[in-house]
C-alpha positions in Angstrom: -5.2 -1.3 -21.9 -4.6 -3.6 -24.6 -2.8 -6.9 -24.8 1.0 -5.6 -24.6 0.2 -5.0 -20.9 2.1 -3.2 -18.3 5.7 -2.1 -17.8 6.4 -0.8 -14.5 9.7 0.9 -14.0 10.9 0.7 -10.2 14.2 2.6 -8.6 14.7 0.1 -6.1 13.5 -2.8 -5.1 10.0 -2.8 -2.6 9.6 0.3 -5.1 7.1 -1.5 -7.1 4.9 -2.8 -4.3 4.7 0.3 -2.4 3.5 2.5 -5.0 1.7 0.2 -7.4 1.4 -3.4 -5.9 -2.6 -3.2 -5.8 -2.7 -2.0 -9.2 -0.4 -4.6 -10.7 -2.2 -7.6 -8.7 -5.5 -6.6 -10.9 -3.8 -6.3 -14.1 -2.7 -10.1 -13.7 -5.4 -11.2 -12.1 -7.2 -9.9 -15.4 -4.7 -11.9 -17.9 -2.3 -8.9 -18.9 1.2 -8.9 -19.1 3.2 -7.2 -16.5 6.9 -6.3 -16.8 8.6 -5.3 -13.5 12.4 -3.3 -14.1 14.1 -2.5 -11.1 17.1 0.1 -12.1 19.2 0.2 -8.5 20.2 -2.7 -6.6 21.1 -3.0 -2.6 24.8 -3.4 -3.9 28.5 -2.7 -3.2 29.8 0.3 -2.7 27.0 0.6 -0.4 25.7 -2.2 0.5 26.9 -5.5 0.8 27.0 -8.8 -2.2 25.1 -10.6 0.6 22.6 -7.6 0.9 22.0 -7.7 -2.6 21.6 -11.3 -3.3 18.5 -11.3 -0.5 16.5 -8.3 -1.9 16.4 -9.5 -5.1 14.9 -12.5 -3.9 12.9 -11.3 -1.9 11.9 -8.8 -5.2 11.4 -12.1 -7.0 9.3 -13.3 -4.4 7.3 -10.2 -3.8 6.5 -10.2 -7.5 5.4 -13.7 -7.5 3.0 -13.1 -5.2 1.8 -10.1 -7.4 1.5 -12.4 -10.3 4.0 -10.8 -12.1 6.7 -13.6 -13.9 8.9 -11.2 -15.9 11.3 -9.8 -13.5 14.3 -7.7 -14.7 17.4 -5.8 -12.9 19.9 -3.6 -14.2 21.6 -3.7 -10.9 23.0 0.1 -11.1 24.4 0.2 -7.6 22.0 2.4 -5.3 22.6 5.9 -4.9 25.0 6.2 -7.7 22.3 5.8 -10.7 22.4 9.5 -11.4 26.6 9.2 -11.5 25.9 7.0 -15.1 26.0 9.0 -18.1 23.0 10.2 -19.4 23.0 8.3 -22.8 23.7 5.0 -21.2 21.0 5.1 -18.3 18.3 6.2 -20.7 19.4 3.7 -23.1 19.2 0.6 -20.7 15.4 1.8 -19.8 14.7 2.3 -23.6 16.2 -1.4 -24.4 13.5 -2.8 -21.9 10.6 -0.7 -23.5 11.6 -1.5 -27.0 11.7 -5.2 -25.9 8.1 -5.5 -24.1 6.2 -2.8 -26.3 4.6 -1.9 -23.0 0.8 -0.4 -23.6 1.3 1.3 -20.7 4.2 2.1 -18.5 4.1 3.2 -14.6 7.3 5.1 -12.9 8.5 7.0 -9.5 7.7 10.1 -9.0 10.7 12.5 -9.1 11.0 12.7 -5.4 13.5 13.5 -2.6 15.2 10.3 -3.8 17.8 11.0 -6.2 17.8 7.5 -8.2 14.2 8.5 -8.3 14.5 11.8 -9.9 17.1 9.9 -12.3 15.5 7.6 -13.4 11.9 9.5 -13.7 13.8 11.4 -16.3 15.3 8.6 -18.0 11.8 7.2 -18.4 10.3 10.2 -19.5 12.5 10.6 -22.3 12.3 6.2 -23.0 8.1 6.8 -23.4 8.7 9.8 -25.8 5.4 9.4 -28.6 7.5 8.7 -30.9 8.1 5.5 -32.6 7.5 2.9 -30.5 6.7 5.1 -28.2 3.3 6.0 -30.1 1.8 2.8 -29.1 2.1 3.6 -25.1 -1.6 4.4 -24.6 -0.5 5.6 -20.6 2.4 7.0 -18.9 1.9 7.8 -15.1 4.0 8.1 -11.9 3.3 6.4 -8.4 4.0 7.9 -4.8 7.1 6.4 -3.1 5.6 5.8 0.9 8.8 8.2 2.5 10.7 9.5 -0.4 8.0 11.1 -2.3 6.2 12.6 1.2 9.4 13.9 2.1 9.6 16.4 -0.8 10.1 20.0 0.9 6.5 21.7 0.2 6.1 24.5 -2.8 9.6 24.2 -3.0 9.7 21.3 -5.2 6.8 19.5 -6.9 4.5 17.9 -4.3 2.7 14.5 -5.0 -0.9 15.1 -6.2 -2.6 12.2 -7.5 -4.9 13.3 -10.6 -5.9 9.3 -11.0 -6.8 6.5 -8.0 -7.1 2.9 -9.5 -9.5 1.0 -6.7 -7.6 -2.0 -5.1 -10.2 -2.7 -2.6 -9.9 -6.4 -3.8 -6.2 -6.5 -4.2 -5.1 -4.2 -0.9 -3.7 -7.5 1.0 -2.1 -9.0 -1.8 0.0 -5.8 -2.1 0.7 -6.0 1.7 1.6 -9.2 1.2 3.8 -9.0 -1.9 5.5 -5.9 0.6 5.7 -8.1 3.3 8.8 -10.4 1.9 10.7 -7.2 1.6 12.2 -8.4 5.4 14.8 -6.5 4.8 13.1 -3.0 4.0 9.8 -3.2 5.8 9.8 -1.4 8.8 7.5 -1.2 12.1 4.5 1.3 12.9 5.1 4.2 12.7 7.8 3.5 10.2 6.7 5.4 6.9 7.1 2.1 5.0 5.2 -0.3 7.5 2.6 -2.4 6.7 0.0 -0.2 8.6 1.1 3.1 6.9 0.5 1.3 3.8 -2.8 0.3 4.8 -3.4 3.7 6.0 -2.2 5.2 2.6 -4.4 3.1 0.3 -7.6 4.0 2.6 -6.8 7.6 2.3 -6.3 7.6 -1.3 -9.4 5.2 -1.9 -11.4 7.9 -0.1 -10.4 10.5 -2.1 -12.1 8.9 -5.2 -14.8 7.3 -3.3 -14.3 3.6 -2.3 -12.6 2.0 0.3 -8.9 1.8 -0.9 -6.8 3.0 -3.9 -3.4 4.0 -4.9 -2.7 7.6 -6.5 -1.2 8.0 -9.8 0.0 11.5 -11.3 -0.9 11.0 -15.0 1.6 12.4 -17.7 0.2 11.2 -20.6 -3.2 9.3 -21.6 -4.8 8.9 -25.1 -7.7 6.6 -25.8 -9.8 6.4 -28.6 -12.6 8.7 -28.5 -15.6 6.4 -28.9 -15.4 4.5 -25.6 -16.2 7.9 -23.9 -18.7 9.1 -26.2 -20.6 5.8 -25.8 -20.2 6.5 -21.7 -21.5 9.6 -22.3 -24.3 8.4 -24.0 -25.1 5.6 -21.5 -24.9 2.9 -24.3 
């Protein structure tokens, strides 16, 4: 990844953390820039002003503890993100990837969630190769803990990780970046606790053979060829 960094776009607060917390605690802790947008807010007509005001702080302070300074909300009110017209809801997404020239950009899955499936789209068509775009070496989506394991099975698309990043190091940073979301964390054997979580990232780690991960579903990846070559090679 070069110096632009990461953009990672999240539906909802507590988004971010559960799906790519681990990963975004190592791309700080190496130096790169991370860019957090969360599209839906915790807000009237749903949810209360006071509701709103404490999970965004508690997204400011979840970031934070991530590393992560650059914190941005479009505060589209939950559950009604799909109700804004297509042009301007794209549009707010492209404005934000425009401005940070992300090198690579992480985003929901398009789950049972329909502000997820909403916004997936939006980003899709905000990473377009073309452009800007062009210089957006990675595009992949992240598992929602609930939303995205609540997808009815071969009847729409089910959550298949084809990339694990290992966050052995970073696994109770992300717990305890999740752990100021007070007000959306839930207990065992709640599907967003802190011990299915934990339970999630051992999985996935095990799947790609180390102690913890988190799965991505690629969409698009393009690297120069000589890194691999020279792999290949063993130089």
């Amino acid at each position: 990844m070069s110096e632009q960094g990461l953009l990672v776009i999240a539906p909802h607060p507590d988004d971010e953390s559960l799906g790519a917390g681990g990963t975004i605690a190592r791309c700080t802790a190496a130096g790169l820039p991370v860019t957090i947008l969360t599209v839906a807010a915790h807000m009237p007509p749903l949810y209360s002003e006071a509701v709103h005001q404490q999970t965004v702080a508690e997204a400011r302070k979840a970031h934070a503890t991530l590393g992560v300074s650059d914190s941005r909300f479009l505060d589209i009110p939950a559950v009604y993100v799909a109700e804004r017209p297509v042009p301007e809801l794209n549009g707010a997404i492209m404005a934000v990837v425009q401005e940070v020239r992300p090198a690579a950009v992480l985003c929901c899955y398009p789950d049972r969630h329909v502000d997820h499936r909403a916004i997936f789209d939006a980003a899709m068509v905000a990473t377009r190769p073309v452009g800007i775009g062009t210089d957006i070496k990675l595009v992949a989506a992240f598992e929602t803990l609930s939303e995205t394991h609540w997808n009815a099975p071969h009847i729409e698309p089910n959550f298949t990780p084809n990339w694990v990043v290992d966050i052995t190091d970073t696994l109770e940073q992300k717990l305890e970046a999740l752990a100021c979301y007070e007000s959306q964390i839930t207990p065992f054997p709640g599907p967003r606790s802190l011990d299915a979580v934990r339970a999630l990232a051992q999985f996935r780690g095990t799947q790609a053979g180390f102690a913890c991960g988190e799965g991505f579903h690629v969409i698009r990846m393009t690297a120069p060829a000589a890194p691999l070559v020279e792999a290949l090679r063993g130089t």
